[in-house]
C-alpha positions in Angstrom: 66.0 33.8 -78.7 70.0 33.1 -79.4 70.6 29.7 -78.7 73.3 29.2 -75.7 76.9 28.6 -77.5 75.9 32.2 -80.2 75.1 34.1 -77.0 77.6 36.7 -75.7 76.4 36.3 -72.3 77.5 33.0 -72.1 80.8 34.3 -72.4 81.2 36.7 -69.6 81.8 34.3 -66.9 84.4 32.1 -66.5 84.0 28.8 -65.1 85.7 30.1 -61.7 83.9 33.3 -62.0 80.5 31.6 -62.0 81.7 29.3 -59.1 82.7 32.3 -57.3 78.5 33.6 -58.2 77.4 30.8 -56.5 79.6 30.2 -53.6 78.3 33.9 -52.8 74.8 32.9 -52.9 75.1 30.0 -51.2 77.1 31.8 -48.3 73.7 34.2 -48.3 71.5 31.4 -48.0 73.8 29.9 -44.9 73.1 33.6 -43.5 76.4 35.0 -43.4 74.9 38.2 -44.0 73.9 38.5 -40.6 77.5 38.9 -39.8 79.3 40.6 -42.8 78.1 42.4 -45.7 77.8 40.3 -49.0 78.7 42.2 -52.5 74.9 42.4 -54.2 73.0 44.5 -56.4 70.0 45.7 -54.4 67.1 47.5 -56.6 65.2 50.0 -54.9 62.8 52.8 -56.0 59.7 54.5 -55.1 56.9 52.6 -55.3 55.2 52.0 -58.5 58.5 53.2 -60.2 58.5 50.0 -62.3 61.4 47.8 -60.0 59.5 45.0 -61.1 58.7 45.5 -64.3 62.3 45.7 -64.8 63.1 42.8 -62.9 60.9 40.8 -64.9 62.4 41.8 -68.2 65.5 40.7 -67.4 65.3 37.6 -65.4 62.0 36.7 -67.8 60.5 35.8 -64.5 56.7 37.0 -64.3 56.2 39.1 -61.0 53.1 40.6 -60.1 52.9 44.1 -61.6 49.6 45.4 -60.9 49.5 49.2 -60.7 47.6 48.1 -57.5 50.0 46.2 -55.5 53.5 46.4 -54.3 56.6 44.6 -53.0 55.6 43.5 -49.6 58.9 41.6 -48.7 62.8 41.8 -49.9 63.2 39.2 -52.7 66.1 37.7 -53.9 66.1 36.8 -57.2 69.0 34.3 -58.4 69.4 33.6 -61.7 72.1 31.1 -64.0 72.4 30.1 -67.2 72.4 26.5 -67.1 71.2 24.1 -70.2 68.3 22.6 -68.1 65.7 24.8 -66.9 64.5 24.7 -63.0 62.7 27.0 -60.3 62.7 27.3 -56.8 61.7 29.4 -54.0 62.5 29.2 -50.5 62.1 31.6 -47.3 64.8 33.2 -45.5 63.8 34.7 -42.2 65.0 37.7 -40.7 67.4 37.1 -37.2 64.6 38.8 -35.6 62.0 35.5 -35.7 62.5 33.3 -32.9 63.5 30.6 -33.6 60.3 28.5 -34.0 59.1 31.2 -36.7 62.3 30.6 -38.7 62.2 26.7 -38.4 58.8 27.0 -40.1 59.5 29.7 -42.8 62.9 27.7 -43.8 60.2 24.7 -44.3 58.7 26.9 -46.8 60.6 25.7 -49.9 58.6 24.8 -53.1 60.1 23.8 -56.6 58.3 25.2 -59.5 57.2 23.1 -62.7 55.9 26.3 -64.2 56.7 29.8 -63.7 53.5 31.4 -64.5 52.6 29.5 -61.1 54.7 32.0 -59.4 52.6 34.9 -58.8 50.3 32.6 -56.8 53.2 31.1 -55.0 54.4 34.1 -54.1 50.9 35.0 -52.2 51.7 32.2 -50.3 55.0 33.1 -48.7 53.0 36.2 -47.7 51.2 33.8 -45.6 53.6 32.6 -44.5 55.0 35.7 -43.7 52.0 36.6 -41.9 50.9 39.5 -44.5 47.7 40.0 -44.8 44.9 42.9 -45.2 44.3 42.3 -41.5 48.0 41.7 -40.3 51.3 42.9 -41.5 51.7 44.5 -44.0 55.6 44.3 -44.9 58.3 42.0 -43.6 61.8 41.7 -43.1 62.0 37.9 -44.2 63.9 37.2 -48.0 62.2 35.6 -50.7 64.3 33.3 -52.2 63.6 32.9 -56.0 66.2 30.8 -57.7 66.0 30.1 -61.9 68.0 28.6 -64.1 67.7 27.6 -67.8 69.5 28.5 -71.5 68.1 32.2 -71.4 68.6 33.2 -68.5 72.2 35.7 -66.8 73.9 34.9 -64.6 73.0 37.4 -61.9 71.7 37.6 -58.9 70.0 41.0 -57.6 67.7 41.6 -54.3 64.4 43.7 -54.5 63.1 45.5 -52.0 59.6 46.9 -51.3 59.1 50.5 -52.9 59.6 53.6 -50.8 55.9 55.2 -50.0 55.6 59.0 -49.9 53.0 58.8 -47.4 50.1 56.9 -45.6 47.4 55.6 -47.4 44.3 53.5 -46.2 46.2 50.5 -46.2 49.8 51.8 -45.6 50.0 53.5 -42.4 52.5 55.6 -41.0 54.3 52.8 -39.4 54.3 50.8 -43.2 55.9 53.5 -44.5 59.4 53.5 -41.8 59.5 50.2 -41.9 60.3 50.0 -45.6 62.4 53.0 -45.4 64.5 51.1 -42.5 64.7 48.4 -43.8 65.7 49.9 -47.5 68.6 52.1 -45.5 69.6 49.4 -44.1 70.3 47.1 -47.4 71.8 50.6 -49.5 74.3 52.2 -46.3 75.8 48.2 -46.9 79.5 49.6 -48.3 79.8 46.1 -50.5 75.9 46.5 -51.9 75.4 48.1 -55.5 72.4 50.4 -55.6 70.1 50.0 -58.7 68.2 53.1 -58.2 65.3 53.0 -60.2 63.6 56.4 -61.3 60.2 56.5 -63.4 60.0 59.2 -65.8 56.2 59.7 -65.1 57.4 61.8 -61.8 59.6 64.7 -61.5 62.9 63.0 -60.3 63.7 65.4 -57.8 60.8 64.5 -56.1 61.6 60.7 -56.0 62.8 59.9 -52.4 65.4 57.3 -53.4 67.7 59.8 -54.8 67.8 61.1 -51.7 68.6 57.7 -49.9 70.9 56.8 -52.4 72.8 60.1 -51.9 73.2 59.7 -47.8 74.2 55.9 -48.5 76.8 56.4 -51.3 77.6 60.3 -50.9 80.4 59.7 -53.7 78.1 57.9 -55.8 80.8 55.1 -56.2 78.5 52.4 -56.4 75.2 53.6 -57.6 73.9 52.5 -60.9 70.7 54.7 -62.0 67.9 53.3 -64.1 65.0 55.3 -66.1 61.9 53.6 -66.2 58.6 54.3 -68.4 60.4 56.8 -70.8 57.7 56.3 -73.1 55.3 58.4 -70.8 57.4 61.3 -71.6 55.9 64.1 -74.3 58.1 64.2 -77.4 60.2 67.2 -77.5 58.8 68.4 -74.0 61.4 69.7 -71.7 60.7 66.8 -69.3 62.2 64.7 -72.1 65.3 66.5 -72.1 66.0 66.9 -68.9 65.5 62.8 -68.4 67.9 62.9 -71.7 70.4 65.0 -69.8 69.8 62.5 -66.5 70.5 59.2 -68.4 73.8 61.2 -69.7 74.8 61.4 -66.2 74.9 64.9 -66.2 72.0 65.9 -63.7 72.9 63.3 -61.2 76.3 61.7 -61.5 76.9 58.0 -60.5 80.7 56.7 -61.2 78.4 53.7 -63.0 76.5 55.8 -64.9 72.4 55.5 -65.8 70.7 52.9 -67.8 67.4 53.8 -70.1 64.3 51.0 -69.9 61.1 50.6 -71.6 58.3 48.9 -69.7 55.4 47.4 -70.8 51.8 48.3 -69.9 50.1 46.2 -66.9 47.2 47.4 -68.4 47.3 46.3 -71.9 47.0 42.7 -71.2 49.0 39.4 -72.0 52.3 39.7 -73.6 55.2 37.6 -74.4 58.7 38.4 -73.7 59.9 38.7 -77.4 57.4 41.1 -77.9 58.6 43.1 -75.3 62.1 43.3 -76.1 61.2 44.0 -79.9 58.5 47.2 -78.6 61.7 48.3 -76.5 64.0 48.2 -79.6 61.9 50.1 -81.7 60.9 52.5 -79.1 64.7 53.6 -78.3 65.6 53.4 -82.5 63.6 56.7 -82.7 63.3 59.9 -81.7 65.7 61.9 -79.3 66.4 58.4 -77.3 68.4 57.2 -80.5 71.2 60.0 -79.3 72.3 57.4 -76.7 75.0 54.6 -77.2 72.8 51.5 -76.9 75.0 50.6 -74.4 72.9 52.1 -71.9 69.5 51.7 -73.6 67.1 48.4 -73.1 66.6 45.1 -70.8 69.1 43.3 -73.6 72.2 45.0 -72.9 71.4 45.5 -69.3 71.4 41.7 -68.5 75.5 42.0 -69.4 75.9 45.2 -67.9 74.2 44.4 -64.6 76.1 40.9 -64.6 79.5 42.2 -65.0 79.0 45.0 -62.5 77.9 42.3 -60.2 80.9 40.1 -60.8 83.9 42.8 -60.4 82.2 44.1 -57.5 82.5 40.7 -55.9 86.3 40.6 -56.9 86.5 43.7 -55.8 85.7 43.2 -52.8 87.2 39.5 -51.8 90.1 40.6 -50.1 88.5 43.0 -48.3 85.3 40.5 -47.2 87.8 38.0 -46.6 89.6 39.6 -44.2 86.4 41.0 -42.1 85.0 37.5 -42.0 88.3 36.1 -40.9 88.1 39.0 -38.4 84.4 37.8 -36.9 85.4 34.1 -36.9 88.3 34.9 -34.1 85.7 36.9 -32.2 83.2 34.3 -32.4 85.7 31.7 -31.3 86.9 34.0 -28.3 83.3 34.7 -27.7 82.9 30.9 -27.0 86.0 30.2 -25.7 84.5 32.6 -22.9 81.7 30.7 -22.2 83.5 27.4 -21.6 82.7 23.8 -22.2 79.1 22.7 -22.4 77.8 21.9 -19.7 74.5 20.3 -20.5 74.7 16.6 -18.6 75.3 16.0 -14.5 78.9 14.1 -16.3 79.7 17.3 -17.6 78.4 19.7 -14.9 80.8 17.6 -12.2 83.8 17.7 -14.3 83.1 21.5 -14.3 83.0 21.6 -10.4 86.0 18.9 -10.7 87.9 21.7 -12.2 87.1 24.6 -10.2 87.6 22.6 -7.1 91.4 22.0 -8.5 91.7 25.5 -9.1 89.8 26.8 -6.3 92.1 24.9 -3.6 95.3 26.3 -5.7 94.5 29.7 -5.5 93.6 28.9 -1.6 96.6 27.6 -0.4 99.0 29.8 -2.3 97.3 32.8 -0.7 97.0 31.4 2.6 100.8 30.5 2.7 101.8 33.7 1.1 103.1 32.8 -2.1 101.6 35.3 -4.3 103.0 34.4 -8.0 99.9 33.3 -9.7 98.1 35.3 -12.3 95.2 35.7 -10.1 96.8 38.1 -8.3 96.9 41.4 -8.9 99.0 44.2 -7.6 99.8 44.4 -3.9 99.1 48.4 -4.2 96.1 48.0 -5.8 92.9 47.4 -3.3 91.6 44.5 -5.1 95.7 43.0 -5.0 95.5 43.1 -1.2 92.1 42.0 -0.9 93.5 38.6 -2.7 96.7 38.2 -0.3 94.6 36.9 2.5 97.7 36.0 4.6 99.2 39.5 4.8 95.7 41.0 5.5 95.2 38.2 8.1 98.3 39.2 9.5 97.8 42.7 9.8 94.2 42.1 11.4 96.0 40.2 14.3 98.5 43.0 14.2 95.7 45.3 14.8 94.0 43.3 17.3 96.6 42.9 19.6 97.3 46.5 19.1 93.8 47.7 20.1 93.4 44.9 22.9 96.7 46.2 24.4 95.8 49.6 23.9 91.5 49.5 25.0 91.3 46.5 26.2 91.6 47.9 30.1 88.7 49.3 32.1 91.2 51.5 34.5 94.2 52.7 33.5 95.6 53.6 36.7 98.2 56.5 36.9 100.9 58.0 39.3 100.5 61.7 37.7 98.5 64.2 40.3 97.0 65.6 36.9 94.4 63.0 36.8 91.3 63.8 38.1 90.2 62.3 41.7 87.7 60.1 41.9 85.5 58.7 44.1 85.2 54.9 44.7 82.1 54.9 43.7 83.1 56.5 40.7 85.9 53.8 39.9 83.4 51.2 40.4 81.3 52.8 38.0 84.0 53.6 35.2 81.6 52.7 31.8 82.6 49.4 29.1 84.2 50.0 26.2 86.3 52.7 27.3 89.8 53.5 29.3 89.0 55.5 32.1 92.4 57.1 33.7 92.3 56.9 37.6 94.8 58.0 40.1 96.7 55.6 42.1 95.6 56.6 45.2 92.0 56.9 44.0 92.3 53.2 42.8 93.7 51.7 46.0 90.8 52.9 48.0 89.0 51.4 45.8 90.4 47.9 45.5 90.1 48.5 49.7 86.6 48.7 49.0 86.5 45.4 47.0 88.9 43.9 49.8 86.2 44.3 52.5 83.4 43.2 50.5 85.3 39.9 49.4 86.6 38.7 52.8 86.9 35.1 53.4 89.0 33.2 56.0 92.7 35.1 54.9 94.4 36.4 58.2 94.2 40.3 58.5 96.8 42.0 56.5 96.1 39.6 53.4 93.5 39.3 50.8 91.4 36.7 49.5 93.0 35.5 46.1 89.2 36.2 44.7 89.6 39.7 45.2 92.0 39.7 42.0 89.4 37.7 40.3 87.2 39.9 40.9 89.1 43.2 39.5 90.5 41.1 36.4 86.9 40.8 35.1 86.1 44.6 35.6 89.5 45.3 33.9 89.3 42.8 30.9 85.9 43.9 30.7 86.4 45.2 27.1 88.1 42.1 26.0 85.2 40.8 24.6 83.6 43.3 22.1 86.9 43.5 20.8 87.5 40.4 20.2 84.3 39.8 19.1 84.7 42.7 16.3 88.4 41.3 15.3 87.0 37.7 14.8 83.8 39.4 12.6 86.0 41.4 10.6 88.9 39.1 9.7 85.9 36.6 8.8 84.4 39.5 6.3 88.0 39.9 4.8 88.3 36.3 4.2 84.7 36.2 2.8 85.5 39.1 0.2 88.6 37.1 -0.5 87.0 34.0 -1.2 84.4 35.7 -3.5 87.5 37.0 -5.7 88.8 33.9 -5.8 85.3 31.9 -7.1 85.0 34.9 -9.8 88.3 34.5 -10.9 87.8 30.5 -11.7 84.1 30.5 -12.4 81.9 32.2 -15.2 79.4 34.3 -13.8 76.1 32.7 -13.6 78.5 29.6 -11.9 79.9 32.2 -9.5 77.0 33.3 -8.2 75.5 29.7 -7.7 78.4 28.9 -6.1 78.5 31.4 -3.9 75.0 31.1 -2.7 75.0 27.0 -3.1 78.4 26.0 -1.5 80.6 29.1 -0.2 77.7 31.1 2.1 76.3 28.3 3.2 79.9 27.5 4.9 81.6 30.4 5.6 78.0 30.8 7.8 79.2 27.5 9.6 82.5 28.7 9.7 81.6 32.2 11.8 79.0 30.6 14.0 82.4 27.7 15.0 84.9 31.1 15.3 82.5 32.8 17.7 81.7 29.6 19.6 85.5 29.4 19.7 85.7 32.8 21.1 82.8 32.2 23.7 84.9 28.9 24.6 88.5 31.3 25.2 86.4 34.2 26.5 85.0 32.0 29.5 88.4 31.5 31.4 88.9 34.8 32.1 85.1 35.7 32.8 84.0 32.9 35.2 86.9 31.1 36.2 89.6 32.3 39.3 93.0 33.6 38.1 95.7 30.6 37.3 98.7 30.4 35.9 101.9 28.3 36.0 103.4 31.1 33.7 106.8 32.1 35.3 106.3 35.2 33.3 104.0 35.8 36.2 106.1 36.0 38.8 108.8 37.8 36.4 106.1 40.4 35.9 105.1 41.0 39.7 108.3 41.4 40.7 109.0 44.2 37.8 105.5 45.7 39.6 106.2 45.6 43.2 109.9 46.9 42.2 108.8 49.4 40.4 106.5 50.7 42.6 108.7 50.6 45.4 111.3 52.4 43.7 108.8 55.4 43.5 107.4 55.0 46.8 111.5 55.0 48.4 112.3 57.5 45.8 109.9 60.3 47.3 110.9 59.4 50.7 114.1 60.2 50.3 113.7 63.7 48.6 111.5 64.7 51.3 114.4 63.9 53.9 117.0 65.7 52.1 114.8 67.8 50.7 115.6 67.0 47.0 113.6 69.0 43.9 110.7 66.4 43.0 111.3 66.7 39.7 115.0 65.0 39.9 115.1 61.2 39.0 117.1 59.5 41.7 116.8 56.1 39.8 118.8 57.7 36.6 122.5 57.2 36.2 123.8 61.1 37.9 125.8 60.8 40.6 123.8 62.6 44.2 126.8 64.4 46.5 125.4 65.4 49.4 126.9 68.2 51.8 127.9 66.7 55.5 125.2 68.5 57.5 123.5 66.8 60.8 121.2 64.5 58.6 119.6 61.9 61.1 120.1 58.9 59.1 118.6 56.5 61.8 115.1 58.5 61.1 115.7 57.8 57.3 116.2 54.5 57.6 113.3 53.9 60.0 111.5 55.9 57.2 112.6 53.0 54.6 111.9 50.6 56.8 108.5 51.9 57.4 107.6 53.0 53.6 104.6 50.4 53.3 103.4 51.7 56.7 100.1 52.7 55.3 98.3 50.1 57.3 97.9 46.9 56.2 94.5 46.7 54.8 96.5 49.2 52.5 99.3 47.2 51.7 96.9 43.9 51.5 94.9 46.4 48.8 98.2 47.4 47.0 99.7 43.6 46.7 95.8 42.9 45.2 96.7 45.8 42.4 100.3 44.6 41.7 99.0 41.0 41.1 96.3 42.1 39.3 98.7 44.2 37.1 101.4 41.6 36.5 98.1 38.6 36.2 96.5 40.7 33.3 99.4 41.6 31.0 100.1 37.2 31.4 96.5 36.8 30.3 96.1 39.3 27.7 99.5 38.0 25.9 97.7 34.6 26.2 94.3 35.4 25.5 95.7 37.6 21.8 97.6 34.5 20.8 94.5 31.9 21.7 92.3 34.3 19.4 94.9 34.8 16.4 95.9 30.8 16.7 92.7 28.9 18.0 90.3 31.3 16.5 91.2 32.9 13.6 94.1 30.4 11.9 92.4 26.3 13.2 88.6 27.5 12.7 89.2 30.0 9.9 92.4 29.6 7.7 92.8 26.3 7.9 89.5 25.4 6.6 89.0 27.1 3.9 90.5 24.8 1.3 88.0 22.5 2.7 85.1 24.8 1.6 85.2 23.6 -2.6 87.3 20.3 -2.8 87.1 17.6 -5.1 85.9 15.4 -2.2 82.7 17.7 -1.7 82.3 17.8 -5.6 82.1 13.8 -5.3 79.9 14.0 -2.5 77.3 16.6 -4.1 73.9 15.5 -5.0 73.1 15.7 -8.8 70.4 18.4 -7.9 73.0 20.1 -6.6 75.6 20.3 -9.4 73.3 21.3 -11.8 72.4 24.3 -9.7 75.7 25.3 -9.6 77.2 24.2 -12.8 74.0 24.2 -15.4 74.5 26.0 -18.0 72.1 29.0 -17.6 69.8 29.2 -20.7 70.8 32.5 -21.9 74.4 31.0 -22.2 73.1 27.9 -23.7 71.3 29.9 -26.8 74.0 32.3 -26.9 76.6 29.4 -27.1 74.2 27.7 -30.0 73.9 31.3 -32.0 77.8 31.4 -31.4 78.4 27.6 -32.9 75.8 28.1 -35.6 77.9 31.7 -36.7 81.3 29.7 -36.2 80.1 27.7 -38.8 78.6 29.9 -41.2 81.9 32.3 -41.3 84.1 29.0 -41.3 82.7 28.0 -44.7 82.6 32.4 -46.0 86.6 32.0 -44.8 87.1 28.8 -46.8 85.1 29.5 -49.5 86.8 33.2 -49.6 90.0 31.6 -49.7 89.5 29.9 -53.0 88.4 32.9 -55.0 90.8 35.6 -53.4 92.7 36.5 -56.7 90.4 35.9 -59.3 90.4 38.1 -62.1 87.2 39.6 -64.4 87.5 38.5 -68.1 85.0 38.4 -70.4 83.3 41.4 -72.3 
């Protein structure tokens, strides 16, 4: 054995550069590789191809190597030249394990005094691992092998468990895609260099790694091949040759070439490493082997080879590393920024609901006044936009009600054209809710005469008892109250759907929905069963009550009516006496020249005088319909404004800043804040997995940092 300062080995790596070795295993052991791809040699090969036999000639670690058993887990094997020797091994479970598995297999960590003890110690991290003949048989966790001492490289590589043809007795089908997935999944890593071991015992076209390694590194870039068990070859066969040609990289090209190793028989017994490496040397210093440059033959020069392929591929990579980890950090730290402060104490949860109530009562009152500026809103053309401008939609609403009350709110709608159908009185009486029914002036006079004789009290004759009006207002606002009704429901829904918006917009989702079923529901229930008590309460007036009014609007009205209707009524008696087309309009602004001719104008003004001559039950009946006319356009101009004001603005509007203040944060019960503001425990593990990868990438970004630019030197 060369002692450390005569060693060339010892001169391949700077001081930086083995920094830079270690700073990259440590960042493994933190787990950053659950996040970002670590530079690495990873050694894979068919099973019984020899991976360990190899590994244990170079690393002088002893594995087990029994033809009989097999890698059963990935192992990492770290290695550094260091003047005092040491061992450890340690367990790094897969992301996978919750997180009680991988508490217990990172409390697996033993240091070795003697590493012939490691084969043993090895069959106990299967244990742990929970292989067995009875359990699993593979698993995804790491084996963490760490040694140090004067001999060793510095190197560190990752075996994986050999690929398997096909099911056996104790490898079922399952076994056997489970290592290949798990294999893929190390080589298709772009930053991982594939030590692809072949044994010269098989036909290598039949090995399946070459075939992995070819769909993972189609260029073959970054795969280094390695013959195994050349010594099972026959001299001069054309086997032998055609594994000559291989290791010449002529059969199967990899940019790094092929590498020749002798391994030593499992079967022959004990053997030290000296002898090993002197059997090698001798074996490749004869025969048709000698043809290669020794660079590429034996475990010797493959310790340097392996190391400084390890080391520029590190270097190579930095920059590129460096700048995907920095990449993952600022997602992480959006990711969490997403989810908010913690929220795991009632201190914190309130402060939360302090927050939202601020916010909530903001968005409110710049809504409900119109002043649409903040970011919340989006817009106005778009359907959520308008949903959020609750004071133009409320607007519109009472727009639309007064509309549709003005336009269906009548039973009758009582007309002076002969094209209506007649109707009978019990027809009138009958006309149905919720519709306008078009009757004919005459037709609804009788009827009102009807109602006259039916509500007599003690009026003289040739009057009518002020109840009669009372009477027809409730059969003509009749629909007043399933509109309003409707209006008062569907301005309420609006306002809901705006306030829903509104706790989305502040809130993250989990607190949303709480809040929404925990505060908002629970009051905007309160607040429809007050705006339909309200509208009960307006409705009553004009349902139980006799007309009244001090309105002079009243009186303006009636006056328009009875002129109105006089006008037609002296209009048609005059075009019957001078026999005038019906179809003129003797109200409009033309000038009438009559002809003398023997007109008797005493007759026409006894006719004037005489145009309410209908009786006067009839005229009592018609004065009924002109009040009733000019008392229900007063009370429906009242009754739209009581419902937009009273209703919809003091019972809904104005209340609902009320609805999440910082008043009914203070007053909420702790129970009650933590159902709305607890962290849900799917946010609380993500936000730990979230802190623990901030972390982890913060210390690959600074570590990263101090390496970018380092060059290889060193032979």
């Amino acid at each position: 054995m060369l002692a450390l300062e005569d060693d060339p080995m010892s001169k391949l790596c700077s001081e930086d550069q083995l920094q830079l070795l270690n700073a990259v295993d440590k960042l493994r052991a933190q787990g950053i590789s659950n996040y970002v791809s670590l530079p690495q040699i990873i050694v894979v090969g068919d099973q019984s191809s020899g991976k360990s036999s190899v590994l244990e000639a170079i690393s002088g670690v002893s594995f087990p190597i029994k033809s009989n058993l097999c890698t059963r887990f990935p192992t990492e094997l770290i290695l550094r030249r260091t003047p005092l020797r040491s061992a450890r091994v340690s367990i790094v479970p897969h992301e996978e394990r919750s997180e009680s598995e991988q508490k217990a297999l990172r409390g697996f960590t033993q240091e070795l005094l003697d590493l012939d003890d490691l084969p043993e110690l090895i069959e106990d991290a299967k244990g742990a691992m929970g292989i067995s003949p009875h359990g699993k048989a593979f698993a995804k966790d790491i084996l963490r092998v760490e040694v140090t001492g004067p001999d060793r490289p510095h190197l560190t590589m990752v075996d994986l468990p050999g690929l398997i043809h096909s099911e056996t007795k104790n490898q079922s089908a399952s076994d056997v895609q489970l290592i290949q997935d798990v294999v893929q999944g190390y080589m298709k890593q772009s930053r991982c260099i594939i030590l692809a071991v072949i044994s010269a015992k098989n036909d290598f076209a039949n090995q399946i790694v070459l075939k992995l390694a070819r769909t993972a590194d189609p260029t073959g870039n970054r795969t280094l091949g390695v013959i195994t068990k050349p010594d099972t070859l026959t001299t001069g066969s054309a086997s032998e040759s055609l594994y000559l040609a291989l290791a010449r990289n002529q059969e199967v090209e990899f940019r790094l070439g092929w590498h020749v190793v002798k391994n030593m028989d499992s079967e022959k017994g004990a053997w030290t490493h000296g002898e090993r490496d002197a059997e090698e040397d001798k074996f490749f210093s004869q025969g048709i082997w000698s043809e290669l440059p020794p660079s590429s033959l034996g475990v010797g020069t493959f310790r340097g080879r392996l190391s400084k392929v390890l080391l520029g591929q590190i270097i190579a990579e930095l920059p590129g590393l460096l700048n995907e980890i920095d990449k993952k950090f600022s997602s992480c730290q959006k990711q969490l920024t997403s989810l908010g402060d913690p929220r795991a104490n009632s201190f914190d949860q309130r402060h939360y609901l302090f927050q939202l109530a601020e916010s909530f009562q903001a968005l409110v009152k710049s809504s409900v006044s119109g002043n649409y500026i903040d970011k919340f809103f989006k817009p106005a053309k778009t359907p959520i936009g308008y949903e959020q401008r609750i004071r133009a939609v409320v607007q519109n609403l009472n727009e639309d009600f007064a509309s549709g009350l003005s336009t269906l709110g009548h039973r009758w709608k009582v007309s002076d054209a002969l094209s209506a159908l007649p109707l009978s009185t019990v027809d009138v009486g009958n006309c149905p809710l919720g519709k306008v029914t078009k009757v004919r002036r005459e037709d609804f006079i009788s009827y009102v005469e009807y109602l006259q004789k039916r509500t007599r009290g003690r009026e003289l004759p040739g009057t009518f008892n002020p109840m009669l009006v009372a009477d027809l207002f409730l059969e003509q606002s009749g629909n007043w109250e399933a509109i309003a009704r409707a209006h008062v429901d569907t301005v309420w829904k609006a306002v809901n759907r705006f306030l829903e918006l509104v706790i989305a917009h502040i809130a993250d989702e989990s607190t949303a929905v709480a809040m929404h079923r925990e505060v908002v529901k629970p009051a905007m229930k309160q607040v429809l069963k007050d705006m339909r008590n309200k509208t009960t309460e307006l409705l009553l007036p004009h349902q139980n009550a006799h007309p009244i009014t001090y309105n002079d609007t009243f009186l303006e009205v009636l006056e328009k009516v009875r002129v109105k209707r006089r006008e037609k009524e002296f209009s048609d008696i005059v075009k019957d006496f001078f026999a005038i087309n019906s179809t003129q309009n003797l109200t409009s602004s033309a000038r009438w020249t009559l002809a003398q001719g023997g007109y008797d104008l005493g007759k026409l003004v006894k006719d004037l005088a005489n145009a309410e001559g209908m009786g006067m039950k009839r005229l009592a009946a018609t004065d009924a319909m002109d009040c009733l006319d000019a008392y229900y356009k007063v009370a429906l101009r009242r009754f739209i404004d009581d419902i937009s004001v009273q209703v919809i603005e003091e019972k809904l509007v104005n209340v609902l800043d009320n609805i999440l203040s910082p008043v009914s944060v203070y007053h909420m019960t702790p129970n009650l804040a933590a159902r709305i503001a607890g962290e849900p425990e799917d946010s609380r593990m993500e936000r730990a997995q979230l802190t623990k990868q901030l972390e982890v990438l913060a210390a690959g970004l600074e570590t990263c940092k101090r390496f970018v630019g380092l060059k290889l030197t060193g032979g």
